[in-house]
PABALO-305261 format. One record per atom (N, C-alpha, C): x, z, y; residue in one letter; chain; atom name; residue number from 0. Coordinates in Angstrom, 2 decimals. Layout:
BEGIN
X | Z | Y | a | A | CA | NUM .
...
//
This chain:
BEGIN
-12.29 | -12.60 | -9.30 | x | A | N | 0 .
-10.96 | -12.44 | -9.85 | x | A | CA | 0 .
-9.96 | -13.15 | -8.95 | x | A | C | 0 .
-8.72 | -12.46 | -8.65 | x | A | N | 1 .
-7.89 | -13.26 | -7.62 | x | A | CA | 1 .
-6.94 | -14.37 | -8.69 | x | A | C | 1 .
-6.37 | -14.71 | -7.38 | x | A | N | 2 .
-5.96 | -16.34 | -8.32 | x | A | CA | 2 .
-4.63 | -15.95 | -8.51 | x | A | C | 2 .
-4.01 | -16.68 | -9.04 | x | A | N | 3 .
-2.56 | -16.65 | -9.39 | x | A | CA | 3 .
-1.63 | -16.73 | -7.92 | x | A | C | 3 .
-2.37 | -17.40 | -6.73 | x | A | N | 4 .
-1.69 | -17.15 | -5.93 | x | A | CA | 4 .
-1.56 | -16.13 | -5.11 | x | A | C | 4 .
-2.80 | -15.35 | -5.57 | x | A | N | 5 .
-2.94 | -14.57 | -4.43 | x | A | CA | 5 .
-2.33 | -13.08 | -5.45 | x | A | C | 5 .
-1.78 | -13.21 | -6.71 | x | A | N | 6 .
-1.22 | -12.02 | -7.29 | x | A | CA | 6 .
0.24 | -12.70 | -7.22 | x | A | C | 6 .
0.68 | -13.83 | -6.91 | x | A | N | 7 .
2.39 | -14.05 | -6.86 | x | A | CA | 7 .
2.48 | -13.36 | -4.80 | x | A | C | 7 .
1.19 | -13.75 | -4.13 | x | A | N | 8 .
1.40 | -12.89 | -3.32 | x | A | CA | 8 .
1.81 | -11.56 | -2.96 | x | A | C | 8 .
0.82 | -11.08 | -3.54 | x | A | N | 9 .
1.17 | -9.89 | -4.07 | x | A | CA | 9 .
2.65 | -8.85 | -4.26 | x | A | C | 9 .
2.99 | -9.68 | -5.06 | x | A | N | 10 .
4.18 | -9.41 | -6.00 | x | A | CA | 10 .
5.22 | -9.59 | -4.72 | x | A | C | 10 .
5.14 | -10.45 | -4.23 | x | A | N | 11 .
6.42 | -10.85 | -3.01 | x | A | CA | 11 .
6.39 | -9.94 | -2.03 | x | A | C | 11 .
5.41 | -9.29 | -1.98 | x | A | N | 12 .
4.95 | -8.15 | -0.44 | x | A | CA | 12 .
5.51 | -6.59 | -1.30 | x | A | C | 12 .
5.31 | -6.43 | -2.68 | x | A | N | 13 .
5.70 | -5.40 | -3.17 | x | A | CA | 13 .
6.86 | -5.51 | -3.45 | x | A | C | 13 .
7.56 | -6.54 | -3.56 | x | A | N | 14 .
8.91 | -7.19 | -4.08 | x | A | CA | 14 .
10.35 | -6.70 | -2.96 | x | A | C | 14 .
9.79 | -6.53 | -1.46 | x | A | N | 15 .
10.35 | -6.57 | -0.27 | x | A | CA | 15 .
10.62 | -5.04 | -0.28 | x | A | C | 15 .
9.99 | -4.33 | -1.36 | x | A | N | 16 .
10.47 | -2.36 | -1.31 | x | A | CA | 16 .
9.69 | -2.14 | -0.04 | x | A | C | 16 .
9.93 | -1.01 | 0.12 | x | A | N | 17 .
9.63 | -0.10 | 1.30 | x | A | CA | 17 .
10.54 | 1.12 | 1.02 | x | A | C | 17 .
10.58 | 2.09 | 2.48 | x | A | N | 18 .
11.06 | 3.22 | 2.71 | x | A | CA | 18 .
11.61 | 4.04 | 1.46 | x | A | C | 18 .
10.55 | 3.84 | 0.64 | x | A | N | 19 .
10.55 | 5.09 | -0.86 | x | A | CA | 19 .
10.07 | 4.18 | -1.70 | x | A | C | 19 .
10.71 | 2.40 | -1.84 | x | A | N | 20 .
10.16 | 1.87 | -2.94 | x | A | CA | 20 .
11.65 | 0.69 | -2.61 | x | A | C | 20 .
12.17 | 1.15 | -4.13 | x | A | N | 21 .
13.30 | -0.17 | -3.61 | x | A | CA | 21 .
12.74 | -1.83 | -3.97 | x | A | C | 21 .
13.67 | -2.93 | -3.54 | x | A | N | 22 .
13.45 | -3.79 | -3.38 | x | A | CA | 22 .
13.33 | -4.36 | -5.29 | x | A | C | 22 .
11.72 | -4.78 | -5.49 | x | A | N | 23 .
11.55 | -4.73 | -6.94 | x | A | CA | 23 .
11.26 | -6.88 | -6.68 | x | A | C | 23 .
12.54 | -7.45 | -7.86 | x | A | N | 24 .
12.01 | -9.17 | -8.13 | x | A | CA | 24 .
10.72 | -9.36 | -8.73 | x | A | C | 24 .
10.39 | -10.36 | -8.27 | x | A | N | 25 .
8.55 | -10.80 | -8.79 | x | A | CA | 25 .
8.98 | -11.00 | -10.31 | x | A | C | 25 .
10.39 | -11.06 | -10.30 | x | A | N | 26 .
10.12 | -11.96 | -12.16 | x | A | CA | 26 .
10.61 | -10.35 | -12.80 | x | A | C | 26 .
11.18 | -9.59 | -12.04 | x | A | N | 27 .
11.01 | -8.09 | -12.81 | x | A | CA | 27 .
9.22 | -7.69 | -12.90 | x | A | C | 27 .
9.01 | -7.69 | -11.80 | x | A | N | 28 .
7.48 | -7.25 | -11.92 | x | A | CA | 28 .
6.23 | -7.54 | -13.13 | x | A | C | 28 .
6.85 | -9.39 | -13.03 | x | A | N | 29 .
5.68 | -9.99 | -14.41 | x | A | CA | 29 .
6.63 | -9.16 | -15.69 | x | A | C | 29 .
7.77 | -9.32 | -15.64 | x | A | N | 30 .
8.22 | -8.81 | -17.41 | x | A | CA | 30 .
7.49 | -7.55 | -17.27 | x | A | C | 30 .
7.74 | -6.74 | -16.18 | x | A | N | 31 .
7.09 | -5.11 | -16.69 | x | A | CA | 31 .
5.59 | -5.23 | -16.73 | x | A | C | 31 .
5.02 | -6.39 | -16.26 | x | A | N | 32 .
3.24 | -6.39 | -16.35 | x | A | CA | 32 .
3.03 | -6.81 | -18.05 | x | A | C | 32 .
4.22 | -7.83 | -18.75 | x | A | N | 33 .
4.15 | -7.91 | -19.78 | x | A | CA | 33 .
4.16 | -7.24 | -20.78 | x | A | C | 33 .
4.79 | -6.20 | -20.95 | x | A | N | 34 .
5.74 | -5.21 | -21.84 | x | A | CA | 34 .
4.37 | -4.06 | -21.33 | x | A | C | 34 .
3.97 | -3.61 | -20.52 | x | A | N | 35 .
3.17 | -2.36 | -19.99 | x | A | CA | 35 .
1.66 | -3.21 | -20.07 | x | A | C | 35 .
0.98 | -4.28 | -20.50 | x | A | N | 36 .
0.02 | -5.04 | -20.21 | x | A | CA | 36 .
-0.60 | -4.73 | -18.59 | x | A | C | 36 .
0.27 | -4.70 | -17.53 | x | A | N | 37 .
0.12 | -4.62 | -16.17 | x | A | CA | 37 .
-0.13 | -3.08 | -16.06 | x | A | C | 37 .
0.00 | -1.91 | -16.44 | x | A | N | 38 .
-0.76 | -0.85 | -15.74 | x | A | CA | 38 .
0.61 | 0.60 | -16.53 | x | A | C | 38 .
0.67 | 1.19 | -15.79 | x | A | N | 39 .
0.84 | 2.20 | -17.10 | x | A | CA | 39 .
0.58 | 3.02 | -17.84 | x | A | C | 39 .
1.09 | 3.64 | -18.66 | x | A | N | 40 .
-0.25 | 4.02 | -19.98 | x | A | CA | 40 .
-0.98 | 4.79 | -19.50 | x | A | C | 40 .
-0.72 | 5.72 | -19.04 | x | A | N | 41 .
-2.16 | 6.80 | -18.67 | x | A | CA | 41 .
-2.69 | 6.49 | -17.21 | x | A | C | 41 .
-2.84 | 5.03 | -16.78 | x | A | N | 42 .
-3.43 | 4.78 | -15.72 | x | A | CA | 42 .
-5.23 | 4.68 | -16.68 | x | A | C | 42 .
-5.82 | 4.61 | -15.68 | x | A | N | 43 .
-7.56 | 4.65 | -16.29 | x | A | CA | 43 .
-7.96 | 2.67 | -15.72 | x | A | C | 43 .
-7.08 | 1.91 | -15.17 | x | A | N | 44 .
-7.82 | 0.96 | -14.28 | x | A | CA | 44 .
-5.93 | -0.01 | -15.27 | x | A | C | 44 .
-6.53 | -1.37 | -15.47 | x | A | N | 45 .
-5.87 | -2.59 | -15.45 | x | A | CA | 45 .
-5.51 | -3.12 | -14.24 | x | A | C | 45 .
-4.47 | -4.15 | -14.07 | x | A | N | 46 .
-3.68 | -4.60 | -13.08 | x | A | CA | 46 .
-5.62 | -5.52 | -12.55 | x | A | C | 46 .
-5.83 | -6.39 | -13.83 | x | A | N | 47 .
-6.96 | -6.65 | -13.43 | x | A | CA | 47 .
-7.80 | -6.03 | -12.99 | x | A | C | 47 .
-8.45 | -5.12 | -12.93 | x | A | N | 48 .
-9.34 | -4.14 | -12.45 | x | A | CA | 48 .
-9.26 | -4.25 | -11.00 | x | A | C | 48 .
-7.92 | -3.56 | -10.90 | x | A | N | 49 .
-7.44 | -3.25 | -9.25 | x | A | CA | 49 .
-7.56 | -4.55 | -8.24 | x | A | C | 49 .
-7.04 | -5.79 | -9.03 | x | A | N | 50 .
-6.90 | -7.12 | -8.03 | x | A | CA | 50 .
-8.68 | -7.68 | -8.18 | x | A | C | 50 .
-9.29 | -7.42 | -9.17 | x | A | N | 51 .
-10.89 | -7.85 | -8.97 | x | A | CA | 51 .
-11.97 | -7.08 | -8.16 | x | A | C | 51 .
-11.03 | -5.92 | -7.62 | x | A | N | 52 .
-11.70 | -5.05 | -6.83 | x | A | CA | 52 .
-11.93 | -5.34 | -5.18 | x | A | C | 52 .
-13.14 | -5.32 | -5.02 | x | A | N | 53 .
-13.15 | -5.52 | -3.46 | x | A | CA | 53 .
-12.52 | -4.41 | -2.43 | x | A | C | 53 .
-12.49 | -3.57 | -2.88 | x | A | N | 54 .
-12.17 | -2.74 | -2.44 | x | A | CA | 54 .
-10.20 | -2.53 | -2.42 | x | A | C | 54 .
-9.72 | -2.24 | -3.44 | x | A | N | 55 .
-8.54 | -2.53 | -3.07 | x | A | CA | 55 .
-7.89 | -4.19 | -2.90 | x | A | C | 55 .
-8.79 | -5.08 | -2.83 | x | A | N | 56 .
-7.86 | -6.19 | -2.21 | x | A | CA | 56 .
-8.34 | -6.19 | -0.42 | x | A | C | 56 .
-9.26 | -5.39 | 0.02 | x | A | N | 57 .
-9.43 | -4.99 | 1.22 | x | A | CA | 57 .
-8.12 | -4.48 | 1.68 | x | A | C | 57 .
-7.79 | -3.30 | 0.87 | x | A | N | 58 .
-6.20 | -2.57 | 1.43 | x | A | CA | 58 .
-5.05 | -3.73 | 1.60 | x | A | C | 58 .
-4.86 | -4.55 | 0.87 | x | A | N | 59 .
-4.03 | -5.23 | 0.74 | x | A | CA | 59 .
-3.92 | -6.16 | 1.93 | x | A | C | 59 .
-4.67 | -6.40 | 3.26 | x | A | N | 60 .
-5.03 | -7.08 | 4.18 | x | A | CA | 60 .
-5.20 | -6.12 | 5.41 | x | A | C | 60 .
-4.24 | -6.73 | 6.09 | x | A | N | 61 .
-3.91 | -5.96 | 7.37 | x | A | CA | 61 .
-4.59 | -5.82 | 8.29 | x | A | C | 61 .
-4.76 | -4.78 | 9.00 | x | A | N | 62 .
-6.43 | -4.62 | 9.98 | x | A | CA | 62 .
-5.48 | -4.72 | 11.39 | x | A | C | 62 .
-4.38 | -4.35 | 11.58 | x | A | N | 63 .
-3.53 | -4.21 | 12.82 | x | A | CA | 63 .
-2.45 | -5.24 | 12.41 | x | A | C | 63 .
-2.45 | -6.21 | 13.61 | x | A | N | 64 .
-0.57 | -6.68 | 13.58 | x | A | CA | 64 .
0.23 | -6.25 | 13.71 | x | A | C | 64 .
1.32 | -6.70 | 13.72 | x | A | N | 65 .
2.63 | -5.77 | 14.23 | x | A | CA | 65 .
2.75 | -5.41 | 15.75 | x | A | C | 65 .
3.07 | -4.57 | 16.54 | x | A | N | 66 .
3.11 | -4.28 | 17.79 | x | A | CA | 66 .
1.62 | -4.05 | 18.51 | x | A | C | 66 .
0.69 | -4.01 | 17.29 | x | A | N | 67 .
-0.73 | -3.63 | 18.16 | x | A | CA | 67 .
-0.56 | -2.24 | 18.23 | x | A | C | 67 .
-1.36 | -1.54 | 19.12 | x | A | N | 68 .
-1.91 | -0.28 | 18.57 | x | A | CA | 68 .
-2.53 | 0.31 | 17.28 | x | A | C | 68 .
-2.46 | 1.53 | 16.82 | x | A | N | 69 .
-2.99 | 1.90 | 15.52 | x | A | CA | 69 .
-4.11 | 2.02 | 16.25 | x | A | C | 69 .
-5.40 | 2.15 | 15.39 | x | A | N | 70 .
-6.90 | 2.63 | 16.12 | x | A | CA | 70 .
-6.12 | 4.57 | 15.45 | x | A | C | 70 .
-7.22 | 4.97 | 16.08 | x | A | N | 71 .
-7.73 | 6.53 | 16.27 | x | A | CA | 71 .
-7.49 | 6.72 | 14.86 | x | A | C | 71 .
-6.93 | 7.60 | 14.35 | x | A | N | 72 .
-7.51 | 8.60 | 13.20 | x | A | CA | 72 .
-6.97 | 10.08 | 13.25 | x | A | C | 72 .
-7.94 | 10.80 | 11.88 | x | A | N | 73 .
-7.30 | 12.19 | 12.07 | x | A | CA | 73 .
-7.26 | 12.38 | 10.39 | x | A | C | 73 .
-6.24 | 13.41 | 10.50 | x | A | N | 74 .
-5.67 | 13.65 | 8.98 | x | A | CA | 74 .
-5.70 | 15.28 | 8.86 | x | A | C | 74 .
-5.21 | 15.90 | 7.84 | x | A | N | 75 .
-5.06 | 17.51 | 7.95 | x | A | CA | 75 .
-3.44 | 17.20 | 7.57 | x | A | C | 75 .
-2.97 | 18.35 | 8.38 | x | A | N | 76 .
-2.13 | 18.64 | 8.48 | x | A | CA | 76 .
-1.22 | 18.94 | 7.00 | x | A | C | 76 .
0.13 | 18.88 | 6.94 | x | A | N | 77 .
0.60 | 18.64 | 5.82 | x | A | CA | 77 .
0.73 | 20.17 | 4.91 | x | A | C | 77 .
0.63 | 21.63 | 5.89 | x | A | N | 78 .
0.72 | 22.85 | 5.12 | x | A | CA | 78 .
-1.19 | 22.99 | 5.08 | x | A | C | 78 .
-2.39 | 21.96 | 5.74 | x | A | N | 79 .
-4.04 | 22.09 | 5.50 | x | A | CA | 79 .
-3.83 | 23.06 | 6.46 | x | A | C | 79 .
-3.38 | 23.94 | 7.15 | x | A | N | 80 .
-4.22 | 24.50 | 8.13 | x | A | CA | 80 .
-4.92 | 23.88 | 9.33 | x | A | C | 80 .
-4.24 | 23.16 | 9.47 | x | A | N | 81 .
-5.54 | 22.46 | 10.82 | x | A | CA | 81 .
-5.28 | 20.57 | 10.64 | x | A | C | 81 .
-5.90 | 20.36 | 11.78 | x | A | N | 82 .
-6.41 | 18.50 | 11.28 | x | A | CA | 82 .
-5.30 | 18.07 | 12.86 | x | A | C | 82 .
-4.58 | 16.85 | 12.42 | x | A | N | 83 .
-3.83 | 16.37 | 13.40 | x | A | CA | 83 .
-3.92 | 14.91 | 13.70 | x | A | C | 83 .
-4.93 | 14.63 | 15.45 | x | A | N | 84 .
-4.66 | 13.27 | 15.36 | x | A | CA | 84 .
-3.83 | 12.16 | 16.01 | x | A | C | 84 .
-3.89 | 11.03 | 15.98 | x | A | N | 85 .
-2.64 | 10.01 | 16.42 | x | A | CA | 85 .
-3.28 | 10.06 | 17.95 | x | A | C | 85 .
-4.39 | 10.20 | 18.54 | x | A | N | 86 .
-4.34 | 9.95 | 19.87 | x | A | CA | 86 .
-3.66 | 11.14 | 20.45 | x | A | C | 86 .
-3.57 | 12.42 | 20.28 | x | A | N | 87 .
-2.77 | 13.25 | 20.26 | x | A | CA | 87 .
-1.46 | 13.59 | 20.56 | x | A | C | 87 .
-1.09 | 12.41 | 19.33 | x | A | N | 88 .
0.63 | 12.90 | 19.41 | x | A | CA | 88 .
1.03 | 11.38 | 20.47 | x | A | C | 88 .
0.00 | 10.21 | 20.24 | x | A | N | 89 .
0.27 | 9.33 | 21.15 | x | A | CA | 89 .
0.87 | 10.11 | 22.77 | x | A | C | 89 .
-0.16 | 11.42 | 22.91 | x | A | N | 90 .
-0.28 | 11.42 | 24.18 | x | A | CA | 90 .
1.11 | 12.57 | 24.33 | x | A | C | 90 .
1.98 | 13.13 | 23.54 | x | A | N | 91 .
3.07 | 14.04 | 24.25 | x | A | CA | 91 .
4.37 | 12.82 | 23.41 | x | A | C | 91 .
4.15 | 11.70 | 22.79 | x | A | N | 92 .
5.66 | 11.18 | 23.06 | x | A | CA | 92 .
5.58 | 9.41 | 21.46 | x | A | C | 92 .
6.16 | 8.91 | 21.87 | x | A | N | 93 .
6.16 | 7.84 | 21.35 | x | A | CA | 93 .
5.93 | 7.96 | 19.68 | x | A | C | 93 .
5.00 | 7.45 | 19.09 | x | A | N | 94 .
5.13 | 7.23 | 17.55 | x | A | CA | 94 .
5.01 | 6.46 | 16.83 | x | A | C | 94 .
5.47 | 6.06 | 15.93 | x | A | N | 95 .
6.32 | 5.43 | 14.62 | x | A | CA | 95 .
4.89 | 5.27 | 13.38 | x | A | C | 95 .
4.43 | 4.48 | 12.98 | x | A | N | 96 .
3.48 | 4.66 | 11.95 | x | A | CA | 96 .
4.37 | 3.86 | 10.53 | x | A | C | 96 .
4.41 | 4.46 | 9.70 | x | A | N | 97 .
5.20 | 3.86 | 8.32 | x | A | CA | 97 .
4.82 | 3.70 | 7.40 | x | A | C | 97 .
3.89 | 2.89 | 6.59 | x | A | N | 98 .
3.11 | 3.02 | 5.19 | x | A | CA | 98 .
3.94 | 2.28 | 4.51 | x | A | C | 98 .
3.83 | 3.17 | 3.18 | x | A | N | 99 .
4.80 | 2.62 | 2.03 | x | A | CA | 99 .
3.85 | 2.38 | 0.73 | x | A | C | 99 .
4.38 | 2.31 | -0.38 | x | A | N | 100 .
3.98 | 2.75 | -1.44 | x | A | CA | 100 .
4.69 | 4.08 | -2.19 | x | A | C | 100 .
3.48 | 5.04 | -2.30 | x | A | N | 101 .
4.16 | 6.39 | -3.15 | x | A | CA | 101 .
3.67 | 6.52 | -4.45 | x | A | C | 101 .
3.53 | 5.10 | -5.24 | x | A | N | 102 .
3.38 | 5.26 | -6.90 | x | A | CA | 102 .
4.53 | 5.45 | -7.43 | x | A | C | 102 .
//
């Protein structure tokens, strides 16, 4: 189970928004974990669930620094007809990698 510090962590890294997530206060976050008992209703998993999980507190921990290279991957394309990868587009012109949150 993670500790209290490592979910006020948390909260401060989700707190900062992203691209398609505006900038949400840690003390907004606990009232809505209060009022929603952390999850929302038709989620299947608790706030606990997710932070006792090895698996998503893996995501939560950065595999690249800033200004490294991304490693290799490949994805399908956004209409699925074919698979597109980053060494690829590395190689006809400079790219941008952006992860957000899209809950």
């Amino acid at each position: 189970m993670p500790s209290s510090r490592d979910i006020v962590r948390y909260m401060r890294t989700v707190g900062r928004g992203s691209p398609v997530d505006a900038p949400w206060s840690v003390a907004g976050q606990i009232v809505a974990q209060v009022r929603k008992n952390g999850t929302p209703e038709d989620s299947p998993l608790t706030l606990a669930d997710v932070m006792a999980s090895a698996e998503y507190r893996d995501l939560m921990t950065a595999k690249v620094a800033e200004g490294e290279p991304a490693p290799d991957f490949e994805l399908p394309s956004v209409d699925g007809d074919r698979t597109v990868r980053l060494a690829d587009l590395r190689a006809e012109r400079p790219v941008a990698l952006v992860f957000g949150s899209y809950t």
